[in-house]
C-alpha positions as a Markdown table, in Angstrom:
| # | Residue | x | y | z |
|---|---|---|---|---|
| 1 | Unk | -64.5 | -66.0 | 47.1 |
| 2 | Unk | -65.7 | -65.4 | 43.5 |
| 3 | Unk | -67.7 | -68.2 | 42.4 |
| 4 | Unk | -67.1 | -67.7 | 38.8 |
| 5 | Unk | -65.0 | -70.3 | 37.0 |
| 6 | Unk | -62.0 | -68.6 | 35.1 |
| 7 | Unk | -59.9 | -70.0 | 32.4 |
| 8 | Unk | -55.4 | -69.8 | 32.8 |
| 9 | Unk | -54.4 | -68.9 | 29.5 |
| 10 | Unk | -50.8 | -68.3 | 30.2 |
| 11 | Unk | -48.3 | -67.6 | 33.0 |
| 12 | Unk | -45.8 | -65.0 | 32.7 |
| 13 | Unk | -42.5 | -64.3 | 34.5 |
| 14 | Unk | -42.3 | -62.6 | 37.8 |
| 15 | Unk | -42.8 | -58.6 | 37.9 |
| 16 | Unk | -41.6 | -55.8 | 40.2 |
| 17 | Unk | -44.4 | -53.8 | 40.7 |
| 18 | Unk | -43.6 | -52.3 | 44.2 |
| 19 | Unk | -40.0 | -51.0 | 43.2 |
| 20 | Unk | -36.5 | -52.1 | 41.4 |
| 21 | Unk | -35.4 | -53.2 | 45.1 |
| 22 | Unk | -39.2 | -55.0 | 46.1 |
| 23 | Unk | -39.2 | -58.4 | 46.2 |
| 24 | Unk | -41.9 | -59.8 | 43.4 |
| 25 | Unk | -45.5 | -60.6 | 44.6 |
| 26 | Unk | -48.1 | -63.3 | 43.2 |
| 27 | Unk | -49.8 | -61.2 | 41.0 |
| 28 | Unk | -53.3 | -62.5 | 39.1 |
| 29 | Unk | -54.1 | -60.7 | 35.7 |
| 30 | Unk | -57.7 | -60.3 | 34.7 |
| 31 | Unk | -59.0 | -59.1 | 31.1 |
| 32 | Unk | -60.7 | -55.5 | 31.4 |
| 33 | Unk | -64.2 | -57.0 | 31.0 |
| 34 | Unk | -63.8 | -59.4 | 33.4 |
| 35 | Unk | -62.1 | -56.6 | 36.1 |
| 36 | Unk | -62.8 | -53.4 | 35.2 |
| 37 | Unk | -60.9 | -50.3 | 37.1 |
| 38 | Unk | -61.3 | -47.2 | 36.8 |
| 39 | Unk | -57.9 | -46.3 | 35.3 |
| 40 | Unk | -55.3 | -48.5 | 33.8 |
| 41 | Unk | -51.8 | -47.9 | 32.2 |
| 42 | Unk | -50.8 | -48.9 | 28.8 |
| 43 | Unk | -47.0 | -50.1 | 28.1 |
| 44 | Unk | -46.0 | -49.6 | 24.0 |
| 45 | Unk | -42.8 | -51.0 | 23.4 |
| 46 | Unk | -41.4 | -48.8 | 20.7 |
| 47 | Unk | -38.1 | -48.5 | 18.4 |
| 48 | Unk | -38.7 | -45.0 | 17.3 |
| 49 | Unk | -39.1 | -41.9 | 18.9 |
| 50 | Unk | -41.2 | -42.3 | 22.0 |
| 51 | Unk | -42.5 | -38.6 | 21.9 |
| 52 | Unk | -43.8 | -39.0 | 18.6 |
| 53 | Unk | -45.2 | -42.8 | 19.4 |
| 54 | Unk | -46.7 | -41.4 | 22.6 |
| 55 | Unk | -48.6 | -39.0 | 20.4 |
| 56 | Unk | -49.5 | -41.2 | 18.0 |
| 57 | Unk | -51.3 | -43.4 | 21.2 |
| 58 | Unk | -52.9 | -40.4 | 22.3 |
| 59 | Unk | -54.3 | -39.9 | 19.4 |
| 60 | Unk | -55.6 | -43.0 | 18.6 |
| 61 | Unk | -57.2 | -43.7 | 22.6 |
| 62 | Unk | -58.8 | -40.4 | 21.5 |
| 63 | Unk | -60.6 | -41.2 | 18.4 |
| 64 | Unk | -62.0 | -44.3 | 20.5 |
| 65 | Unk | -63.4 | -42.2 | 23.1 |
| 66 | Unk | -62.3 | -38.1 | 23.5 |
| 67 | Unk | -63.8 | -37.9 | 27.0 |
| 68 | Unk | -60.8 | -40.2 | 27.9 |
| 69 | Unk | -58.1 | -38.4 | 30.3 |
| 70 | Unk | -54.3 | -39.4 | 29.2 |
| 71 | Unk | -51.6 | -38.5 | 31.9 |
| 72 | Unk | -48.8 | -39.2 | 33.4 |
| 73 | Unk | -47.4 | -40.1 | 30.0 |
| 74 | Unk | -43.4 | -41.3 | 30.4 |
| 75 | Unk | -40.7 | -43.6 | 29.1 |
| 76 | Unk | -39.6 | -46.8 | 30.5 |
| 77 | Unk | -36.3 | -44.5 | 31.3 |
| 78 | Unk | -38.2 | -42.2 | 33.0 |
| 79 | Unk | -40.3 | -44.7 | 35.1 |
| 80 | Unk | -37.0 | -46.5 | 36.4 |
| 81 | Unk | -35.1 | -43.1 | 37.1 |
| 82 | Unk | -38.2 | -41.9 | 39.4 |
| 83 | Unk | -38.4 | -45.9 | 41.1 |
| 84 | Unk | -34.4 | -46.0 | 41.9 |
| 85 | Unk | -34.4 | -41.7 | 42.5 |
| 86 | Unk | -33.9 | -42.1 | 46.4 |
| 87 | Unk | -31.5 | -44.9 | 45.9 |
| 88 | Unk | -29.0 | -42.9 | 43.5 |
| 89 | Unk | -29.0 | -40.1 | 45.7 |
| 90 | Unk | -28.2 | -42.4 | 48.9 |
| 91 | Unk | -25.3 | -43.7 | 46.6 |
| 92 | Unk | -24.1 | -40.2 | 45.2 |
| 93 | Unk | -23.7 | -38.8 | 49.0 |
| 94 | Unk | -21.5 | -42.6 | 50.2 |
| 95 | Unk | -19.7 | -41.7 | 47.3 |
| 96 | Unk | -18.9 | -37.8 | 48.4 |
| 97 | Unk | -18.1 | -39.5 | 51.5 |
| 98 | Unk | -16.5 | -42.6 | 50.5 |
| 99 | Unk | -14.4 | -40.3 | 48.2 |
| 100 | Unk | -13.7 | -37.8 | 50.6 |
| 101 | Unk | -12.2 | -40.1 | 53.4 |
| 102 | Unk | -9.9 | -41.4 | 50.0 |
| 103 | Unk | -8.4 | -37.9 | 50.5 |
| 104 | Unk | -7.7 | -37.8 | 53.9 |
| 105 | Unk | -6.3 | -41.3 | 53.5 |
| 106 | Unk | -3.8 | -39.9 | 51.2 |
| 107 | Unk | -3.4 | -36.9 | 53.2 |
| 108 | Unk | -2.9 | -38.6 | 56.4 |
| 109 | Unk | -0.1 | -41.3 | 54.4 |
| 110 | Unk | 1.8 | -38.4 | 53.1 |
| 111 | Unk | 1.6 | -36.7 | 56.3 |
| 112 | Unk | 3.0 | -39.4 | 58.5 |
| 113 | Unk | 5.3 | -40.6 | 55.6 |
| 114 | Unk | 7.3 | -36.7 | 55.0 |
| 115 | Unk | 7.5 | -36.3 | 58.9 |
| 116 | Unk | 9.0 | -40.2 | 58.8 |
| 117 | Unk | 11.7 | -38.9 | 55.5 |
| 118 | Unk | 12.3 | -35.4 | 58.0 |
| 119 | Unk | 13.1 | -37.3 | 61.0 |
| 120 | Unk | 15.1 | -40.5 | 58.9 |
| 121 | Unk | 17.1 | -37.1 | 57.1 |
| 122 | Unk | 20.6 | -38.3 | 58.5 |
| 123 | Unk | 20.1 | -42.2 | 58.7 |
| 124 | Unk | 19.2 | -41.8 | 55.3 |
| 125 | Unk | 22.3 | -39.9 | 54.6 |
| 126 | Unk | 24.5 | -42.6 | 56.3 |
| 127 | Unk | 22.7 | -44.8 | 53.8 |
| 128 | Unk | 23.5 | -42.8 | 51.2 |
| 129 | Unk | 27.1 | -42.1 | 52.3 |
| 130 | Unk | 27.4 | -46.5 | 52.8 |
| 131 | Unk | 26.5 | -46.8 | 48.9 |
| 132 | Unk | 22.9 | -47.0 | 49.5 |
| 133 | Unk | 21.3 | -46.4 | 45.4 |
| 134 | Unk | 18.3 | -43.7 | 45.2 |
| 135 | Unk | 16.5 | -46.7 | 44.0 |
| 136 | Unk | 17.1 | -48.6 | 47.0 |
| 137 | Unk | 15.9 | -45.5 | 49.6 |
| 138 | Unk | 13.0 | -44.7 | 47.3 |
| 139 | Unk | 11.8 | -48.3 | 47.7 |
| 140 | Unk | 12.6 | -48.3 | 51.0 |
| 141 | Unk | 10.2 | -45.1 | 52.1 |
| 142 | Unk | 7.1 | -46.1 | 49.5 |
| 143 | Unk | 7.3 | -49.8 | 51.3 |
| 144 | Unk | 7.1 | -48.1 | 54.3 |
| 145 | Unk | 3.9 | -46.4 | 53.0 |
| 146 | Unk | 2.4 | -49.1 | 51.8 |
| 147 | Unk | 2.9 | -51.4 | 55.0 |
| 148 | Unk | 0.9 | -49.0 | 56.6 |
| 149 | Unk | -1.7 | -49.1 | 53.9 |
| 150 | Unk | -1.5 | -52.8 | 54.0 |
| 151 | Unk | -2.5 | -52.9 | 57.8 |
| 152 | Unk | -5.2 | -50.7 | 57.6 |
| 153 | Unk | -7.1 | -52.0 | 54.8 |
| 154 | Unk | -6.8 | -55.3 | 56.4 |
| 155 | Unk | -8.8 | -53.8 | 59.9 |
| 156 | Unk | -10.7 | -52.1 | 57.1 |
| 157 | Unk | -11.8 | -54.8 | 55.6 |
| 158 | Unk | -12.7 | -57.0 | 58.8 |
| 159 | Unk | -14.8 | -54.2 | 60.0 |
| 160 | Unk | -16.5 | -53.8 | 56.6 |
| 161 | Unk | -17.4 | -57.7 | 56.8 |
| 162 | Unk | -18.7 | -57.6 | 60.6 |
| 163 | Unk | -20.8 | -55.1 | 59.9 |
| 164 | Unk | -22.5 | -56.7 | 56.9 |
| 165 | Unk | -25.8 | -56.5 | 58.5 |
| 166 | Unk | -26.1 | -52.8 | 58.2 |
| 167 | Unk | -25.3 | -52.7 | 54.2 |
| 168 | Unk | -27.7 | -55.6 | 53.4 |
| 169 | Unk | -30.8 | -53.0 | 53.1 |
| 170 | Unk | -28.8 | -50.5 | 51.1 |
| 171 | Unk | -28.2 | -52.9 | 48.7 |
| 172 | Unk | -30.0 | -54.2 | 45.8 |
| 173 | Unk | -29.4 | -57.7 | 44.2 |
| 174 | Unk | -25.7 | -57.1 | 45.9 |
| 175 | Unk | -23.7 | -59.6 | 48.2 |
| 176 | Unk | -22.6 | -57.0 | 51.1 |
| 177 | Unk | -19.3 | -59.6 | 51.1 |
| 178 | Unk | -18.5 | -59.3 | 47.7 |
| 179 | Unk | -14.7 | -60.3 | 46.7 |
| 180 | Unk | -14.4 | -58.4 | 43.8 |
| 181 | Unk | -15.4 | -55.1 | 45.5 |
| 182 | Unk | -13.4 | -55.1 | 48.4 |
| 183 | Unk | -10.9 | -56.3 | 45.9 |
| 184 | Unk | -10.8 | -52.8 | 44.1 |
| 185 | Unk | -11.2 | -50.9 | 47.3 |
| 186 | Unk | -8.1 | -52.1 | 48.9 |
| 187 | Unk | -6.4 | -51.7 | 45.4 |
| 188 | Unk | -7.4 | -48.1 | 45.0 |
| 189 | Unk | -6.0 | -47.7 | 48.8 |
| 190 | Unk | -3.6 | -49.0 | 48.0 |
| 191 | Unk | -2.7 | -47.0 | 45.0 |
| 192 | Unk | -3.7 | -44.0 | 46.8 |
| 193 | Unk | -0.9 | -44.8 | 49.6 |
| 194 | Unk | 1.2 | -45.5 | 46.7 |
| 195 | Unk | 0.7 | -42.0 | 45.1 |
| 196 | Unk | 0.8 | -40.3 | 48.3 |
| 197 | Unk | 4.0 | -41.9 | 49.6 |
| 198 | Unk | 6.1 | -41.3 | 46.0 |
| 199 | Unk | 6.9 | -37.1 | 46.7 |
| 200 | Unk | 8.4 | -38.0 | 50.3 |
| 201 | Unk | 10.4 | -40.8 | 48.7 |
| 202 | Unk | 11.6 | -38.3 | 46.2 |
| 203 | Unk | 12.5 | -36.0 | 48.2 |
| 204 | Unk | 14.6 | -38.6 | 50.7 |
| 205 | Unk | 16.9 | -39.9 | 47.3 |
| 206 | Unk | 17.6 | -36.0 | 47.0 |
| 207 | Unk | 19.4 | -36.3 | 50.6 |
| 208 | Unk | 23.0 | -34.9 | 50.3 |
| 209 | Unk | 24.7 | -37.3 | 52.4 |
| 210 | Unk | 27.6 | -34.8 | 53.4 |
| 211 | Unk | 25.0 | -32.2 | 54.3 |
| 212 | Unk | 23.1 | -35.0 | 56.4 |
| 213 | Unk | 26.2 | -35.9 | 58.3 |
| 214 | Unk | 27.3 | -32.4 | 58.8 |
| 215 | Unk | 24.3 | -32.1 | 60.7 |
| 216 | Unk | 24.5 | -34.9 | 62.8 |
């Protein structure tokens, strides 16, 4: 509704203005004389040192005109850290979490994996007493382990993917199916049963056969 005629000098690429994670908006740029507001910000892109460079601006903006206010002065680094602040701390606490429940995953594996060597003491001692090599029974408990592992980051994983719909707005620029992550999440499960599984396989090549059969 402005009825006079403007001139497009140049287009420029799209800009973020809302937020890192805020879809860009069409966005018309005016010079000051044509627009004037009452405050603007000035970007400096610097090499040096941007305390000394913002000095230097203030400095000059006040030599212009001293009854202009400067605030809110801040690097680019600064700027993003506030914009994505919320974010990281959203991501910090799914990471306690996310690295908490790796605990209990390996707790829970070692767990059901010793009770399995405890209860197994004198079939693995009839193994034993057959010929059966340490290497043999030590693969035999850790496969054990990591079938276990294997089912449950399998349900894992289909759960993760059904519920896609939930993770899209926690996400930023993210596919909430993406290969490569649920790639290394079921390999550090993986190596967490793995881990978790080796003591209790230890301990079952230590089995004394004879003492194994003498308690039978």
């Amino acid at each position: 509704n402005d009825p006079q005629d403007d001139e497009i000098i140049g287009v420029v690429g799209d800009m973020r203005h809302a937020g890192l994670d805020a879809a860009p908006r069409a966005t018309v740029y005016f010079p000051y004389p044509r627009t004037a507001y009452s405050a603007m910000t000035i970007a400096v892109r610097s090499a040096g040192d941007s305390a000394m460079m913002a000095r230097t601006i203030i400095d000059l903006i006040r030599r212009e005109d001293a009854q202009l206010a400067v605030t809110d002065v801040r690097t680019m680094n600064e700027v993003i850290a506030v914009s994505v602040a919320q974010r990281r701390l959203l991501m910090l606490l799914v990471a306690l979490f996310a690295g908490a429940t790796l605990v209990l995953v390996a707790v829970g594996i070692y767990g059901v994996i010793a009770c399995s060597v405890t209860e197994r003491t004198q079939e693995i001692g009839i193994r034993m007493a057959l010929g059966a090599q340490r290497g043999g029974v030590l693969r035999m408990v850790v496969g054990q382990a990591l079938a276990l592992a294997a089912v449950g980051v399998l349900a894992g994983a289909a759960g993760a993917a059904g519920l896609t719909r939930l993770l899209k707005g926690f996400l930023f620029e993210v596919s909430p199916v993406d290969p490569l992550t649920f790639a290394a999440v079921s390999g550090v499960v993986l190596i967490a049963a793995l881990v978790a599984s080796a003591l209790p396989g230890l301990r079952a090549t230590r089995v004394d056969p004879i003492v194994a059969l003498r308690g039978d």
